[in-house]
N, C-alpha and C positions, 0 to 999 in steps of 0.2 A: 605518341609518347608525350606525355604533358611537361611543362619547361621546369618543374621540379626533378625529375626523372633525369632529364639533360641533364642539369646541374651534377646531378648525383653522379651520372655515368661520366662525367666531364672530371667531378674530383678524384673518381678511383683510376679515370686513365691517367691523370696526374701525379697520383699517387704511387700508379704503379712505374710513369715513365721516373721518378724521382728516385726511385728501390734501383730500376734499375739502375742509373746513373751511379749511384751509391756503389754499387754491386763493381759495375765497371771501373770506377774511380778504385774501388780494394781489392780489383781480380789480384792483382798481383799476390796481395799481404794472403790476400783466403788463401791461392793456391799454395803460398807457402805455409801456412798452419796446416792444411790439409796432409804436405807432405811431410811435416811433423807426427802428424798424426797416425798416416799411413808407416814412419818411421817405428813410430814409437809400437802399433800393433806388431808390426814386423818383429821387432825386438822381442816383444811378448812371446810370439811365435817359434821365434828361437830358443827362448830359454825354456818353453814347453817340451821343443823337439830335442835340446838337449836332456832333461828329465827321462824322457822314454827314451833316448838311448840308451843312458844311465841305465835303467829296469832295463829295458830289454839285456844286457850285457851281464847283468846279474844272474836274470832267469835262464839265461845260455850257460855261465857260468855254476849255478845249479846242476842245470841239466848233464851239463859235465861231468859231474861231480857224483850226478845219483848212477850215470851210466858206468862211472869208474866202480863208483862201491853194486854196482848188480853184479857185471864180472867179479870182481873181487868173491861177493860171497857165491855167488854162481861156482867158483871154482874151490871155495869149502864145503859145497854140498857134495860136488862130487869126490870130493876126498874122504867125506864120511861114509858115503854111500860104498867107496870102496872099501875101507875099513869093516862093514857093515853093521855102523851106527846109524840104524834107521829112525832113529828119536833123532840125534842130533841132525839128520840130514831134514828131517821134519820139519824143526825146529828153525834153520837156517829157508827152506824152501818159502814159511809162514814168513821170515823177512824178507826175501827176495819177493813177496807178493806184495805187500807192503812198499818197498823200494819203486814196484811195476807202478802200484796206484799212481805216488807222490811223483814217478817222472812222469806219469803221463798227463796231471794236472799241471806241472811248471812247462811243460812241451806245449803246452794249451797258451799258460801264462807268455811264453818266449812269444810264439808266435802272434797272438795278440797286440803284443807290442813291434813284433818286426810290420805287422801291417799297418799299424797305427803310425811307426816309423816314418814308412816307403810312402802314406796318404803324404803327411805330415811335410816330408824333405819335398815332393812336390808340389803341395802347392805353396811353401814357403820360396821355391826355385822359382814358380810363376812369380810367385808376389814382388821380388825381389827383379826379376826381370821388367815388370810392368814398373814397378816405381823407379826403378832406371831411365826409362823410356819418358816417360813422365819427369823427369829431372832437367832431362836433357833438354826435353821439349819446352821446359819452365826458362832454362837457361838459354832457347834460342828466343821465347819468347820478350825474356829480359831484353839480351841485347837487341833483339829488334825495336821494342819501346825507348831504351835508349837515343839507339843512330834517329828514329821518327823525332825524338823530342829534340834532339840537334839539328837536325833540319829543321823542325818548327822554328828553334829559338835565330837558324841562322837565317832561315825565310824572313823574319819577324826584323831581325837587323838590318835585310837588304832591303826592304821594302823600307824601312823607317830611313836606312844610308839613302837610298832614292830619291826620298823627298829631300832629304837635307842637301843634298849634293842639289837637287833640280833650283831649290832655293838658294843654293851658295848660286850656281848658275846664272839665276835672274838679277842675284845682285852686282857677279861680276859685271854682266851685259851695261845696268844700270853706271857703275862706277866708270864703263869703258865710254859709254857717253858721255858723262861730265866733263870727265876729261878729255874727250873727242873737244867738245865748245868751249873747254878752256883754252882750249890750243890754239883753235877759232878764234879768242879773242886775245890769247898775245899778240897771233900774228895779227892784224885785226890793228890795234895798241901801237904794235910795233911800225905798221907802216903807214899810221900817223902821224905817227912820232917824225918817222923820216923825210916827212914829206912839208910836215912845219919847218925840218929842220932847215932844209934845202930852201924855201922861202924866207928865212929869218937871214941865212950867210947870202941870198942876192940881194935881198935889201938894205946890210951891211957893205957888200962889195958897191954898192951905188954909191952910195952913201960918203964910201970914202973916194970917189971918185975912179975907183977900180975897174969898174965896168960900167960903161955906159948904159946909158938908158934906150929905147929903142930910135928908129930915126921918125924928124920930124916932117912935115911935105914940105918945108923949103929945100931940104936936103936932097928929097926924092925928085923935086924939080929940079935941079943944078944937075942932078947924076944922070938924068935924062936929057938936057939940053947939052952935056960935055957927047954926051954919045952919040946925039945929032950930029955935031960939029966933025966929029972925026967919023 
């Protein structure tokens, strides 16, 4: 493969790993137009199957209707027949064949629509059951992205809290030391201080004749010769 060919194949996996990111970054908003959409057929779907109930209920109610007027003249034929008016009973039979046709074409029309109906109610029941499922499934999916992005964000703070704290930490330590060798050098100061002091008041005590000064060897000879003697 020559290194133009790479190239090329290099942009489209690029290309395509970009689509999908795209894709991922809007599953949420697609699925939800989707399920607008799948809505919105749905609804279509209904007001189809309400339509063909409508018909169907008509052409039953027809049907009703041509069965009632068959009886009906069915039972003036044979009233003529008994009178014996064989015109009129004629006459009546040629509508009641008439009546046969026209029910038996809306019988045709009814059931048409009853199966068109019964397709109709089911797979609208499917449909309606699957975009259910599908809702539900969108709404566990929600909140699941949710709680992940709270964890991310809370991940995101405890890691960031970590450092800050590690570094409040090194500062404490820092500050505990300063003041560790400040202490260091009061006490340090202070028992300089007391130790000038303590030389400044025996020099004063001499001075004013308070305390003597140490002994001298005539002294240490005499204190020695008294203690011969005795």
């Amino acid at each position: 493969m020559s290194i133009w060919a790479k190239v090329a194949t290099a942009i489209r996996g690029g290309v395509s790993e970009a689509g999908e990111a795209i894709a991922d970054n809007q599953a949420l908003r697609i699925m939800d137009q989707e399920i607008r959409d799948a809505d919105n057929a749905l609804r279509k779907s209904k007001d189809a199957l309400t339509s063909i109930i409508a018909k169907r209920k008509l052409a039953d109610k027809k049907t009703a209707g041509l069965k009632t007027s068959l009886t009906e003249y069915e039972g003036y034929a044979m009233e003529a027949l008994d009178k014996g008016d064989e015109a009129l009973a004629t006459e009546i039979a040629e509508k009641l064949a008439g009546l046969e046709t026209e029910l038996m074409g809306e019988e045709g029309i009814a059931k048409s629509f009853a199966d068109s109906e019964a397709q109709l109610r089911k797979s609208v029941g499917q449909t309606e059951a699957n975009l259910k499922r599908l809702k539900q499934q969108v709404d566990t999916v929600k909140a699941t992205e949710i709680v992940q992005k709270s964890q991310a964000a809370v991940a995101a703070r405890h890691s960031g809290a970590g450092s800050s704290m590690r570094s409040a930490l090194d500062s404490l330590e820092r500050l505990k030391t300063k003041q560790a060798e400040r202490t260091a050098r009061f006490e340090a100061a202070s028992e300089i201080a007391e130790s000038t002091e303590e030389v400044s008041l025996d020099a004063k005590l001499k001075a004013a004749g308070i305390v003597g000064g140490g002994a001298s060897g005539g002294d240490v000879l005499a204190r020695l010769k008294a203690k011969r003697s005795s």
